[in-house]
N, C-alpha and C positions, 0 to 999 in steps of 0.2 A: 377570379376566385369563385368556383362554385359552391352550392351544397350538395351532399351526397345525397342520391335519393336512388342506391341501386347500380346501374351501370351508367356509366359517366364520363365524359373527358375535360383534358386539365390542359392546366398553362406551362415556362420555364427559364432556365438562369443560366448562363453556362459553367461547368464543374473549373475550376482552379487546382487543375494539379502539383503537387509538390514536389521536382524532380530528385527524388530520391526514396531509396525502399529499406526494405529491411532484407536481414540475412536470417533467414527460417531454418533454424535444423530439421530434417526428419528421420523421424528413429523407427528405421523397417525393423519388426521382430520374423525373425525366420522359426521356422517350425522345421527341426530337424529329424529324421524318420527313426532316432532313436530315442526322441524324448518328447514329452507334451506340455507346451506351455499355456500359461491361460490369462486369457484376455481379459481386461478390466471391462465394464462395461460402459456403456459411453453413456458421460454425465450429463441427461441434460437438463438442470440446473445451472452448468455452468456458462456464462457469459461472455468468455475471454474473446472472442471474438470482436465484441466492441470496439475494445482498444488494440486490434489487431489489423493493419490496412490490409494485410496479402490474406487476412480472411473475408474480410467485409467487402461481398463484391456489391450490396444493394444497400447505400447510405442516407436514406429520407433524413430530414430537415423536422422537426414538429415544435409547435406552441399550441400553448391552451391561454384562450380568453373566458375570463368570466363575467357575462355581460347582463347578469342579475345577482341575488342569491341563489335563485331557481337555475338559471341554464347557464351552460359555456359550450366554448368550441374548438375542438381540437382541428389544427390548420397541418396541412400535411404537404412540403415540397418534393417531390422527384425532381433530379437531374434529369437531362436527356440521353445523360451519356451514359448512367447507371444501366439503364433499360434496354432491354431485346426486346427488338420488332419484329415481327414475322409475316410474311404473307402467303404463312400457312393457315388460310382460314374461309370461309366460305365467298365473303367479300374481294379476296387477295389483295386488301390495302393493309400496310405495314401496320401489324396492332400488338402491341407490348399486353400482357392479361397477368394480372395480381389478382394476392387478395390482401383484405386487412382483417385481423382477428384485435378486439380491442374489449379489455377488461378494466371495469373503473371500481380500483378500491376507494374506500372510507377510510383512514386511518384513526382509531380511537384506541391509546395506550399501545402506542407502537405495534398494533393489531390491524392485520389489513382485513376488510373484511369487503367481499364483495359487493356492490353496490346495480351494478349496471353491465351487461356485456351486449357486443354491436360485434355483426361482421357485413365484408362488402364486397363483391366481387367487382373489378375493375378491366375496362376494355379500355385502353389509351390509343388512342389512333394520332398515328406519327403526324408533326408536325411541322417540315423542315425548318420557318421561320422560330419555332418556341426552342427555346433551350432548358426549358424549366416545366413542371406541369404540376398545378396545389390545387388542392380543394380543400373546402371545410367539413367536419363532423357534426352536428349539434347533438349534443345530450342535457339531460338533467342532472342539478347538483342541491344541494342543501345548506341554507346559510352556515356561518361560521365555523364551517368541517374542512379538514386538511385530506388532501385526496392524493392520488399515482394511479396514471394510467398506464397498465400494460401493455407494449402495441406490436407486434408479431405481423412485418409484412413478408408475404411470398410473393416472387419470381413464379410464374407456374411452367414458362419457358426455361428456364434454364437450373429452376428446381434451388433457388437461390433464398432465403429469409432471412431478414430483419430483425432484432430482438431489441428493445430498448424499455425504456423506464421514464416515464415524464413526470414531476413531483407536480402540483399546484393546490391552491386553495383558497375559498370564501372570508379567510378571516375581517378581509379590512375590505372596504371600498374603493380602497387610496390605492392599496398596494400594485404589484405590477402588473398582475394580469388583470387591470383593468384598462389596460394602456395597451396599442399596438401601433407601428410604424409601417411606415412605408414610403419608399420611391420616388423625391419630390414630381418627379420626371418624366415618371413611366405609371408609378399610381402602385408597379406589385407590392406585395407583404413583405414586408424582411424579416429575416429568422433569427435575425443574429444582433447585441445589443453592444458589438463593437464594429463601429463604422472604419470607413475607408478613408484615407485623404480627399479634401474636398468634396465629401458626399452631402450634399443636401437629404434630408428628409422631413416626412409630415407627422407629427405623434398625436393621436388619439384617443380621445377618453372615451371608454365604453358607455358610461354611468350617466352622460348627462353632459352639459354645459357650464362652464367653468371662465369667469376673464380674464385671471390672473394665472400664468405661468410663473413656478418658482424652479429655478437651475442653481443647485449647490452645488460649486466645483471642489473636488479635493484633489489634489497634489495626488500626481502617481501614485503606487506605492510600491517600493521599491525594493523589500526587506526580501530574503532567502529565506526556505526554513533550516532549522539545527536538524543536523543528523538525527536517525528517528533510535541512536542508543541513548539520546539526551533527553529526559525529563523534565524540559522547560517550557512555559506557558505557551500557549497557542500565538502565533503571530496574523493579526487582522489590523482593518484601519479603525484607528483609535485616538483619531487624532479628527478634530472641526472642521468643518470647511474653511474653505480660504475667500470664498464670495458667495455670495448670493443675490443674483439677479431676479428681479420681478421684469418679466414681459407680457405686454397686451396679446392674451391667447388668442388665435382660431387654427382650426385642423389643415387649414390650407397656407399657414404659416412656415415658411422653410426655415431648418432649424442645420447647422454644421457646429460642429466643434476644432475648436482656433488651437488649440493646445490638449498635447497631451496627458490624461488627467481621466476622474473620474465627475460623470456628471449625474445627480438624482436633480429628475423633473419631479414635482408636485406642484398640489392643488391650491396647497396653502403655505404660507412661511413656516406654521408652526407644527405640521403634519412631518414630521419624520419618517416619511414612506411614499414610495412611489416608484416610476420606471427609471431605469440605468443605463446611460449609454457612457462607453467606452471610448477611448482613443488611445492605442497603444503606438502610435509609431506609424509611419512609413510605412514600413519594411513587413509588420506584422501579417500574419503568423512566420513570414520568414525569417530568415538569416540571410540578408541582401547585402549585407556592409561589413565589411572589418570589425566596425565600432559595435557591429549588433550580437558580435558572436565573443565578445570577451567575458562580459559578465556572465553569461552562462558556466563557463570553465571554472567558475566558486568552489562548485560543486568536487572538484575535483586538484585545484590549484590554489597557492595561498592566496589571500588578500595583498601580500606583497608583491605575489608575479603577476596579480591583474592590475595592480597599480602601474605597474612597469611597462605591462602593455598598453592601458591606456594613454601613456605619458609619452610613449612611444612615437615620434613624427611619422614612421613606416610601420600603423597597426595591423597590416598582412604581415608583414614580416615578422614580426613578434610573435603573432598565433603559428605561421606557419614553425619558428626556431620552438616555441611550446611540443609542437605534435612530434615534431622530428626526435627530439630530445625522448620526450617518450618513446618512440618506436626507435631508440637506438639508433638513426640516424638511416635506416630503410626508408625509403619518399615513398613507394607503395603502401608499405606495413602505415606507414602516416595518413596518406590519404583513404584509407579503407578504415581509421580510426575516426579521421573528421566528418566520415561519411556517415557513420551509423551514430556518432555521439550526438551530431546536429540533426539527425534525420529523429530523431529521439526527440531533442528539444522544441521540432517543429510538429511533431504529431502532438507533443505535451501541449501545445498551445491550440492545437486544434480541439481536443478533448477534452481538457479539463481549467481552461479559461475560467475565472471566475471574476473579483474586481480587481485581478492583477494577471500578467501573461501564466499559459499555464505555468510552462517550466519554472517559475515561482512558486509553483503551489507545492505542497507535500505529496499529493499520488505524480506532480510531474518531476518533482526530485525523485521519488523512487524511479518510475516510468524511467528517467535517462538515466541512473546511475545502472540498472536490474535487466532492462527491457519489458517489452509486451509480456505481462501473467501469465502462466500456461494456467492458470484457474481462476475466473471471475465470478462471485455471488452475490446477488443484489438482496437486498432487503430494506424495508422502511426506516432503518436506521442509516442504512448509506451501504460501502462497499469490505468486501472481503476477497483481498488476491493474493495468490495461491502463486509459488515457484518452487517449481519439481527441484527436489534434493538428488543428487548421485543416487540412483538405483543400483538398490540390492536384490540380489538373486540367492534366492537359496535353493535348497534340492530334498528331497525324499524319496527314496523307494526308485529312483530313477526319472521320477518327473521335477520339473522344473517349474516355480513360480517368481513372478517381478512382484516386487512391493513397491508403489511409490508412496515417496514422502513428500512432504511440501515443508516452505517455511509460510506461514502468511503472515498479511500486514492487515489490520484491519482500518479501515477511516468511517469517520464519523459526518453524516449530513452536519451545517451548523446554520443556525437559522440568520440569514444574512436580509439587512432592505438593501444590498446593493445586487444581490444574485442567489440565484436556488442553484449552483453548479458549486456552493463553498463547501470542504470537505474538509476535517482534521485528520492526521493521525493518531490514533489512538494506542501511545507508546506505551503504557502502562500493559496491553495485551499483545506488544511484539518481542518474543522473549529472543530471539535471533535477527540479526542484523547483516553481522560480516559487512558492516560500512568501511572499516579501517581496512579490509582486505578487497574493497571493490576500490577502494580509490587509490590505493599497493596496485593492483591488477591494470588498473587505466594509465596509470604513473610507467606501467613496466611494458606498455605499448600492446595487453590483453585487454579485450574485453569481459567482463566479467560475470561468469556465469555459476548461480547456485548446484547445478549439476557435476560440474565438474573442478571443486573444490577439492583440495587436500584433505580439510575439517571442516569443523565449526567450531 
């Protein structure tokens, strides 16, 4: 891992593809030489691409460590496989060229307010051994201030850019971006605070020297959320640890998790904050197993046919008699259902993981029940997505205009010590739903889309 100081070369990982995709409409508007119609203009505000994989050709990795009150560091991974090399360049050795534009708000009264701006131009020269390539940022930050940084990367080969949103902040010493992991094995940085079977790693306290390791384990957590036309309290863990172990700390201490579960490391017993690591499964973020794709189907099936599946001796056979029954008994119209509904519930868990898999969460219930947002708005309160309503066309005088509508969902950041990725829905401002006609629509072997509805 380097620092940036200008032009620079990096390390790498290799990408883990998910074999499966999404089915993208596109809507060509024709201009016919007897009428003129008119183009919206392109939002750019909107973020939908995030959570879109057939948009997002260039997917960096980022964490911010804060290793004072004064500074931190934003840590930035490329794939290798994201990247275009070219040896079109005066050297003719294969070299991928970015840049990074990075803005660091201050957040005070939900008011972003600039703080810092850094850009970099990047010359990566291929590395056939690296599968991965990080460096670090260092900037200046200010005691107990909540911060988001900006960070906008370009492709300059293939005209490709990155948008995202990194939350962090000084408030505590304890908390997690005091802490980073890494690789017992290899020494890289890890991006991610849910491990692998059997993976060893090192965790690190920024701040200092510490002898005691505290690891609170809590039990999965296992709950769904309610449909978002329902009014009912937020669901989070709200429930104690089930142990807590004190170990003799040092940074070159290999650390695994035996069971699946949530684990918070801290400094002290009595510190209720610190870093989170995960263990969801085997299989995570896939769908590898019969047994791993039933609970998902909640969403959409009673509690008493996933009981029946579960109970099931032959759990393929049950899900497969589930799809079929849906699609009328067409095995195509079935497998082009189980395609796009798990291929949903595995990008939910790539996305919006938090201390439970995504497709638990409330944007991954929506995410699989709606699809990819055709509108995403970020802001310091959290997210706003946007699903085009059936377009209306009206006319005048011989010209023609589209109106689109949307319904949106809005979700709320919610301040978590297990993760900065927790999000609510915030049902009191989603006055449309069409949940009972998305799960009619999935039942009757459609998938279901706000466009092309009958009503609302």
């Amino acid at each position: 891992m380097e620092t940036v100081t200008g032009y620079f070369y990096m390390s790498a990982l290799r990408r883990i593809y998910v074999g499966v995709f999404f089915t993208v409409t596109v809507i060509v508007a024709a201009c016919l030489p007897s009428c003129m119609s008119y183009k919206p203009a392109v939002d750019t505000k909107d973020l939908s691409h995030m959570y879109n994989p057939t948009r997002a050709v260039l997917t960096p990795s980022y964490a911010v460590n804060t290793f004072s009150d004064e500074s931190a560091t934003l840590s930035v991974r490329f794939f290798a496989n994201d990247l275009l090399f070219s040896e079109a360049n005066q050297t003719g050795v294969p070299t991928a060229v970015l840049a990074i534009g990075i803005k660091i708000y201050k957040i005070i009264q939900d008011t972003r307010i600039l703080a810092d701006t850094m850009t970099y131009d990047l010359r990566i020269v291929k590395d056939t051994l690296k599968m991965e390539y990080a460096y670090d940022i260092p900037f200046k930050t200010e005691g107990n201030s909540q911060y988001v940084a900006e960070i906008k990367t370009l492709d300059r080969l293939r005209s490709a850019m990155s948008q995202t949103f990194v939350p962090f902040n000084t408030l505590s010493p304890f908390n997690s971006y005091n802490f980073l992991t890494r690789n017992y094995f290899t020494g890289a940085r890890l991006f991610s605070h849910t491990l692998r079977l059997d993976e060893y790693i090192n965790l690190y306290y920024a701040r200092g020297h510490f002898d005691s390791l505290y690891i609170s384990y809590f039990r999965p957590f296992e709950q769904i959320p309610d449909p978002p036309s329902m009014l009912l309290p937020q669901k989070q863990v709200d429930y104690e640890p089930e142990r807590i172990a004190a170990l003799a700390y040092s940074d070159t201490m290999p650390i695994m998790l035996p069971r699946e579960g949530i684990y918070l490391c801290s400094v002290d017993r009595k510190i209720k904050d610190g870093y989170t690591l995960f263990n969801f499964g085997e299989s995570y973020p896939t769908m590898a197993t019969p047994e791993d794709m039933i609970d998902p189907l909640l969403y959409i099936a009673t509690r008493d046919e996933v009981g029946r599946m579960k109970e099931n001796p032959k759990p393929k056979i049950a899900i497969d008699d589930f799809w079929l029954k849906c699609a009328a008994g067409n095995i195509e119209r079935a497998r082009e259902l189980i395609r796009i509904y798990y291929n949903r519930v595995v990008y939910s868990n790539i996305y919006f993981t938090s201390f439970t898999e995504g497709w638990r969460t409330e944007r991954g219930m929506i995410y699989i029940m709606y699809g990819p947002p055709d509108k995403v708005y970020k802001s310091p309160e959290g997210d706003m997505w946007g699903y085009r309503k059936q377009v209306v066309k009206s006319s005048w005088g011989g010209r023609y205009s589209v109106a689109d509508d949307y319904v949106f969902f809005t979700f709320k950041q919610r301040n978590s010590i297990f993760s900065d990725n927790d999000y609510f829905l915030s049902r009191s401002e989603t006055q449309i739903t069409s949940w009972d006609q998305a799960v009619s629509d999935w039942r009757k072997g459609v998938v279901f889309h706000f466009d092309n509805q009958s009503g609302n």
